[in-house]
C-alpha positions in Angstrom: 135.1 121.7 -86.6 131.1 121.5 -88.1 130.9 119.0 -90.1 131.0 119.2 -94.1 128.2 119.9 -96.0 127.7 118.1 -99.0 124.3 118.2 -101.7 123.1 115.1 -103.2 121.5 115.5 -106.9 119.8 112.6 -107.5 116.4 112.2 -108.9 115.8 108.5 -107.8 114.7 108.8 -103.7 116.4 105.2 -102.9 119.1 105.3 -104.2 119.4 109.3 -102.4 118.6 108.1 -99.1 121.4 105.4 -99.3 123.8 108.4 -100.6 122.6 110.6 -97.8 123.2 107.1 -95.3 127.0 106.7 -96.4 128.0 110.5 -96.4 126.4 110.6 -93.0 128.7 107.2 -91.9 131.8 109.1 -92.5 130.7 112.1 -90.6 128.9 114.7 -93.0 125.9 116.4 -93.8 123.9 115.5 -96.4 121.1 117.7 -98.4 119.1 116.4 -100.8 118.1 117.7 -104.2 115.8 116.1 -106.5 116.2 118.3 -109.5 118.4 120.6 -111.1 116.5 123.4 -110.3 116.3 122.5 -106.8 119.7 121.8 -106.5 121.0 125.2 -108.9 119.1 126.7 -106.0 120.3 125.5 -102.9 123.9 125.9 -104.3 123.1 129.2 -104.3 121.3 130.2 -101.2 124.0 127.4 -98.8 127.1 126.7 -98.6 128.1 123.6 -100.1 131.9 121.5 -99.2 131.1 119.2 -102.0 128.0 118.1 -104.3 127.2 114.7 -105.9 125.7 115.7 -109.0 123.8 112.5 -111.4 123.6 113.2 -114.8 120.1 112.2 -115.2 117.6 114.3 -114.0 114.2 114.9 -114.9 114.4 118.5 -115.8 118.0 119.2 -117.1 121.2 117.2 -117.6 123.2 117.4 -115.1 125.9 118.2 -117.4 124.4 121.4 -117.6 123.9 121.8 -113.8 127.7 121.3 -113.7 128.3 124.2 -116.3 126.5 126.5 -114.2 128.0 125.3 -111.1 131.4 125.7 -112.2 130.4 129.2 -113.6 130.0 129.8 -110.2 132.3 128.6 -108.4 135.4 127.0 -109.8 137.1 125.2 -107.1 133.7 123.4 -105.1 134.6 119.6 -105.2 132.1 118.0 -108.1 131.7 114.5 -107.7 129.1 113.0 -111.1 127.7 109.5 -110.8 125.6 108.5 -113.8 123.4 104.8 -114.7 124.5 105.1 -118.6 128.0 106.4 -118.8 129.1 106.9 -122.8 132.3 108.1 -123.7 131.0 111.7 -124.5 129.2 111.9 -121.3 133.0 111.5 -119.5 135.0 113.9 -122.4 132.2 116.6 -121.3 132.1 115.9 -117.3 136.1 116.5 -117.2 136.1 119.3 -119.9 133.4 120.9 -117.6 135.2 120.9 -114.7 134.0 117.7 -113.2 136.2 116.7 -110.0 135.5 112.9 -110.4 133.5 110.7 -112.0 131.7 107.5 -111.3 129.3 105.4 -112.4 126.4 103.2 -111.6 125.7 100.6 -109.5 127.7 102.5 -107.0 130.2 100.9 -104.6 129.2 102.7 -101.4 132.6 102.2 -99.9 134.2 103.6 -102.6 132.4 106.3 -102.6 132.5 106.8 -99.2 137.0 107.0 -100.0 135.9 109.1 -103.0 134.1 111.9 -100.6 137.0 111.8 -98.1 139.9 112.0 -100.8 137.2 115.1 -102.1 136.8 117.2 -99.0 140.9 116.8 -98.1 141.8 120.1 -100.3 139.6 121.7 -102.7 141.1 121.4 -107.0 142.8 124.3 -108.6 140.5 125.8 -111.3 139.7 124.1 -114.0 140.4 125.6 -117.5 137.1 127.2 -119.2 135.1 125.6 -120.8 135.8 125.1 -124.6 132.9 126.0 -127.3 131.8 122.4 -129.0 133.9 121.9 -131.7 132.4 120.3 -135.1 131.6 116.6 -135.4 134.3 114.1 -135.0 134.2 111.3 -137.0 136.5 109.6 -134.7 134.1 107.7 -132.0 134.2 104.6 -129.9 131.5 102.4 -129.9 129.5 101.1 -127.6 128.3 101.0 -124.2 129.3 97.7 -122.5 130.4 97.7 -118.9 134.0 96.8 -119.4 134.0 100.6 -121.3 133.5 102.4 -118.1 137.1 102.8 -117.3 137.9 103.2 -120.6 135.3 106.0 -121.1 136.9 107.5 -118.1 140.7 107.2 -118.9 140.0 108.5 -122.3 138.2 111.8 -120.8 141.3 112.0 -118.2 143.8 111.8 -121.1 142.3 114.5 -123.1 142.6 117.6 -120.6 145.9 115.9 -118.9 149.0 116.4 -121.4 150.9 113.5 -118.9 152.2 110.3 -121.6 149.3 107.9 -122.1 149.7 104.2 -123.3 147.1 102.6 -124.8 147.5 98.7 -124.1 145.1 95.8 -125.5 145.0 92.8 -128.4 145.6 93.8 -131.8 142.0 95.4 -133.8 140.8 96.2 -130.6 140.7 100.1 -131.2 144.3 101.8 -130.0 144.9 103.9 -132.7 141.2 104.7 -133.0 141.2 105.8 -129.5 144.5 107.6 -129.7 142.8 109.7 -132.1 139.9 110.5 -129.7 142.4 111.7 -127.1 144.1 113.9 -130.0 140.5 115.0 -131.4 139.6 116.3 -128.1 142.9 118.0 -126.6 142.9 121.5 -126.5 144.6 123.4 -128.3 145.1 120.6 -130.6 147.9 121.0 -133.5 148.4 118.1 -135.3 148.9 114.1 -135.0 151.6 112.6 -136.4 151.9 108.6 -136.1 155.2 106.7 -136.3 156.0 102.9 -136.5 158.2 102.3 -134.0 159.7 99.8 -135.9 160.9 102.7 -138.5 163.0 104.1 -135.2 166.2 102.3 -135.4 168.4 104.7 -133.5 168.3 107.2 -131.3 169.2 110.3 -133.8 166.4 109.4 -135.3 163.9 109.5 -132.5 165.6 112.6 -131.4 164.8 114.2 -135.0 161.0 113.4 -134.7 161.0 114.7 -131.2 162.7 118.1 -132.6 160.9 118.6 -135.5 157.0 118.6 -134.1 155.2 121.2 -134.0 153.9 123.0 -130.8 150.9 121.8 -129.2 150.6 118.7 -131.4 150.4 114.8 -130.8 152.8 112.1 -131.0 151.6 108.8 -131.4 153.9 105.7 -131.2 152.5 102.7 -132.3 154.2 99.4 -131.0 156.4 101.3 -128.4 157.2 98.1 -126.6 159.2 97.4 -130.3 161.7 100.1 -130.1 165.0 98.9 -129.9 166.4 99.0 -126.3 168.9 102.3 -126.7 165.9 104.4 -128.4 163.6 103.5 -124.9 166.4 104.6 -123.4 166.5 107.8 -124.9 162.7 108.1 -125.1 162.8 108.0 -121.0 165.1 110.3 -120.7 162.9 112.5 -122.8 160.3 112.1 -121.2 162.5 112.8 -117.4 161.7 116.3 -118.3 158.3 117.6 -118.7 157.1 118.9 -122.2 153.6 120.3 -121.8 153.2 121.3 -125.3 153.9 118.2 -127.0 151.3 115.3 -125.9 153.1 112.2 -126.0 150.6 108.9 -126.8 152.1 105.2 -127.5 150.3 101.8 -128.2 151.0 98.2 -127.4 149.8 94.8 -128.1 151.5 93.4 -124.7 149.4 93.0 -122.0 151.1 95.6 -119.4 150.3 96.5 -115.5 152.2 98.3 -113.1 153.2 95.3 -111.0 154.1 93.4 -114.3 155.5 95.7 -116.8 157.0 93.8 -119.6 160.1 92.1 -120.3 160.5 93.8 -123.7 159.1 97.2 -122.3 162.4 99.0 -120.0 160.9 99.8 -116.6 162.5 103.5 -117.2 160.3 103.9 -119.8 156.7 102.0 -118.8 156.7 104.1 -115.5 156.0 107.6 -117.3 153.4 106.3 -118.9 152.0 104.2 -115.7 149.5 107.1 -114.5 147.6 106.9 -117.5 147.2 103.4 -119.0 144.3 102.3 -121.1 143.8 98.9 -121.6 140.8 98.3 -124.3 139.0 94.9 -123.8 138.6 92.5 -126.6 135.9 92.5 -128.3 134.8 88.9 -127.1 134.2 91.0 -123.9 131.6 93.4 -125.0 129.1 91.2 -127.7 126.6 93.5 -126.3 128.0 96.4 -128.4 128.1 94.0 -131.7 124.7 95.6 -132.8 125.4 99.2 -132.7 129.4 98.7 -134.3 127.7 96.6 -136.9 125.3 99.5 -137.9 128.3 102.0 -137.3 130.1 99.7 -140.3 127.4 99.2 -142.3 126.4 103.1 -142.5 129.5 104.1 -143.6 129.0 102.8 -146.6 125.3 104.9 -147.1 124.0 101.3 -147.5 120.8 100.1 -145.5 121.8 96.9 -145.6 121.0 95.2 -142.1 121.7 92.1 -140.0 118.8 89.1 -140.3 118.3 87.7 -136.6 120.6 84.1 -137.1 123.4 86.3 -138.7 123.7 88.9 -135.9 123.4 86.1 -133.6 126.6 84.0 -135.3 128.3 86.9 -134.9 127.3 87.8 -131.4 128.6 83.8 -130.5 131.9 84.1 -132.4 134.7 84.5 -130.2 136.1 87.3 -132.8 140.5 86.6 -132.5 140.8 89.6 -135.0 138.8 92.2 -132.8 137.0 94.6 -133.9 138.8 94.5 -137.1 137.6 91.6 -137.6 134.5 92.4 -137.5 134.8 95.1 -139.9 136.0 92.8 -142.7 133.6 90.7 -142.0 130.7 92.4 -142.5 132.5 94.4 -145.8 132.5 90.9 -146.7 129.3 89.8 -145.9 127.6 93.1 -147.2 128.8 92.0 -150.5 127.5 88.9 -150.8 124.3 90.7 -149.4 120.4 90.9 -151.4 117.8 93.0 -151.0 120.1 94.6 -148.2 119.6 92.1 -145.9 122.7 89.7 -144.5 121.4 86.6 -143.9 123.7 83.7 -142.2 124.8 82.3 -145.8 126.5 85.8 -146.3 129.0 85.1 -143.5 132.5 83.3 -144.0 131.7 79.6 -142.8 134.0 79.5 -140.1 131.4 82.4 -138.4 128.0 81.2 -139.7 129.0 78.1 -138.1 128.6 79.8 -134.9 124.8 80.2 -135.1 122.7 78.7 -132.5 120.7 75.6 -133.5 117.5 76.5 -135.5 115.4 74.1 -133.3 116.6 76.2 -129.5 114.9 79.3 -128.5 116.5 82.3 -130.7 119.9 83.9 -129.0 118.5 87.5 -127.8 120.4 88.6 -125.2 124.5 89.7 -123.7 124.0 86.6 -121.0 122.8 84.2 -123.8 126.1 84.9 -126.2 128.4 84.9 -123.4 126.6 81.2 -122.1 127.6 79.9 -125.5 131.4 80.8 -125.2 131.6 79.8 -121.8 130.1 76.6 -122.7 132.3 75.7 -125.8 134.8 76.5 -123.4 133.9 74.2 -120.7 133.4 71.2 -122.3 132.7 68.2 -119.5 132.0 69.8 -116.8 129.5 68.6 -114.5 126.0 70.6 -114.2 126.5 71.1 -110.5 129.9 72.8 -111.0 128.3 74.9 -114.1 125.2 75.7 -111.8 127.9 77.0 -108.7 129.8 78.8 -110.9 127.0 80.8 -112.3 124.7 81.4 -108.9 128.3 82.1 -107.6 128.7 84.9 -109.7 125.0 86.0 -109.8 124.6 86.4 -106.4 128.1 87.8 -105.8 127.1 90.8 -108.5 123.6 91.0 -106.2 125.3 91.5 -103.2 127.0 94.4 -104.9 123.8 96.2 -106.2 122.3 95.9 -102.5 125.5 97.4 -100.7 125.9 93.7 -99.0 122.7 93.5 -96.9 121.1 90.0 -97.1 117.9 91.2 -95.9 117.1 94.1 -98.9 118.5 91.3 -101.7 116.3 88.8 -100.2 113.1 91.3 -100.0 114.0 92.5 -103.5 114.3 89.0 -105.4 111.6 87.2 -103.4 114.3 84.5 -102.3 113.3 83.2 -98.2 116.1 84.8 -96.2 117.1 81.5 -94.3 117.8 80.3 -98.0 119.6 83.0 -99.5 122.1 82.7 -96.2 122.5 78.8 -96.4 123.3 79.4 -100.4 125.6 81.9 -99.2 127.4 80.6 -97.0 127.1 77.0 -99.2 129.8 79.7 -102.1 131.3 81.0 -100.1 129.7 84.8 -100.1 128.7 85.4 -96.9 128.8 88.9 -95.5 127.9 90.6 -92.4 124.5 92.4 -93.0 122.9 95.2 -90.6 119.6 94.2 -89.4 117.8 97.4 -91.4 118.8 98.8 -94.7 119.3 102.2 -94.9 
């Protein structure tokens, strides 16, 4: 059998040719595109098994390229990798047909499994495209790392009617993001929430069930809370597949396949195991603090903003409440606000107290906020063991970014090689590593 052809869309020529090097270690042939309009016309004069498609290219999004691609053929294997994944950027990519999607710094041997799993049988048709509906005022904010597979899940649950359950800490954003699933699903009738704790039997379950309407959403908040006959009932529900009703639940407890919960009945997590969201705290993601305090702020049509030592106290805080939190915080702080600026004084104590000392070099930065937790939570602990920890995980996210070879890394950050192997090997990172980069 020839081996499969597969086109590479990506604008940036490293990062191509170490594409083009792991297709090629698995046994297929690579083409290059550096353009849309390069690769639009090469998917049209060859025959293509499978195309990596990034989003950002220099003379249209690849979300467009995609469009047309799909126009054209709706069962060719699309696989889109993007640097600066947002939450609409994955809604669009699976509403367009997209076959999988990853993003940036790629893990070469995953995508290596991800082109396999690809070129084993090519996806039924996706549905058409939908026109863009009108703005929804439902949105998650933010951008930080621990999103991505949020981002992703989120897109995956809005074209897949399959149970979803949305897991994480309490003001963390589940019922925000159950209504992003709801906004998004189509056709979309409408979304009706219930309490679990309101569902005392199972006639009464069964009556909710009955009584909503076609193609709508049912959101059960707290489902871990329903007394043990009702999950009972629920599972046996959901034994039988209802495609127009789009069943979406929340919980507080922290949930994983291996480890469902005690107060969760195993009959009923597993439906809802193939699509699990868990959203991080927001202690996670301080990086997104900014842009959710400007979101919060504007919806007031004020133009009230953060002074430096105030969005810095809040970037430190270890914020319990989650993003709720936050919100009352700065409805709170806005308030107490002059000349629409909050300074640190504006904050409830127990936050302010958070700011960094005056007299240290100002707080600008994700790694700088993070430091600060860490350190409050490390109290005593000697510098060397601080200094591992951190070149420990430094390096091991370098390692990553250069695919594992010790030679590139070393080239890249200046470091002499002999030294970056001794440190290596000193945490406990060491890796084989080909003699040439690809």
């Amino acid at each position: 059998m020839p081996p499969h052809r597969i086109l590479i869309v990506e604008d940036e020529h490293a990062i191509g040719i170490a594409l083009a090097t792991a297709a090629r270690r698995i046994g297929l042939l690579p083409e290059l595109a550096p353009t849309a309009q390069a690769a639009l016309q090469a998917a049209q004069s060859t025959s293509f098994d499978a195309i990596i498609l990034d989003i950002g290219l220099p003379d249209l999004s690849g979300l467009e390229v995609l469009t047309r691609l799909r126009a054209r053929d709706p069962r060719l294997p699309i696989l889109i990798i993007t640097a600066h994944a947002t939450l609409d950027h994955a809604i669009t990519a699976q509403k367009s047909g997209a076959t999988l999607y990853l993003t940036k710094p790629l893990d070469l041997r995953q995508l290596e499994t991800a082109l396999q799993s690809l070129l084993l049988t090519h996806p039924d048709p996706p549905p058409s495209p939908t026109p863009p509906d009108s703005p929804h005022t439902a949105n998650l904010i933010g951008s930080a790392p621990c999103l991505q597979p949020v981002f992703i899940g989120i897109a995956r649950a809005c074209t897949n009617p399959v149970p979803t359950l949305i897991t994480g800490p309490t003001g963390s954003g589940k019922s925000l993001t159950a209504r992003i699933i709801h906004a998004h699903r189509t056709p979309s009738g409408p979304l009706t929430i219930l309490d679990s704790r309101q569902i005392t039997s199972p006639d009464t379950l069964l009556h909710h069930l009955d009584s909503t309407p076609t193609h709508s959403t049912l959101l059960l908040d707290d489902i871990d809370l329903l007394p043990p006959p009702v999950q009972q009932t629920l599972a046996t529900h959901l034994a039988t597949p209802h495609p127009t009703l789009h069943l979406l639940a929340t919980t507080r407890i922290d949930l994983t396949p291996a480890q469902p919960h005690a107060t969760l009945q195993p009959e009923l997590f597993y439906p809802f195991s193939a699509s699990l969201l868990t959203l991080p705290p927001l202690s996670d993601r301080s990086s997104d603090i900014p842009a959710l305090a400007a979101f919060f702020l504007a919806l007031h049509n004020s133009q009230t903003v953060l002074t430096t030592p105030a969005l810095l106290a809040l970037q430190i805080y270890p914020w319990p409440g989650n993003i709720r939190e936050l919100r009352h915080t700065l409805d709170y702080a806005r308030g107490l606000s002059t000349h629409d600026r909050i300074l640190l004084s504006h904050l409830p104590p127990h936050i302010a107290n958070h700011a960094p000392n005056p007299q240290l070099p100002p707080v600008t930065t994700e790694l700088d906020a993070v430091l600060h937790r860490w350190l409050d939570a490390s109290p005593g602990t000697p510098y060397e063991t601080l200094l591992d920890a951190l070149e420990t995980s430094l390096l091991r996210r370098l390692l990553d970014r250069h695919q594992g070879k010790v030679t590139h890394l070393a080239n890249e950050t200046r470091l002499n090689r002999a030294t970056l192997r001794q440190k290596l090997r000193r945490l406990g990172l060491h890796r084989d590593d080909p003699t040439t980069d690809p």
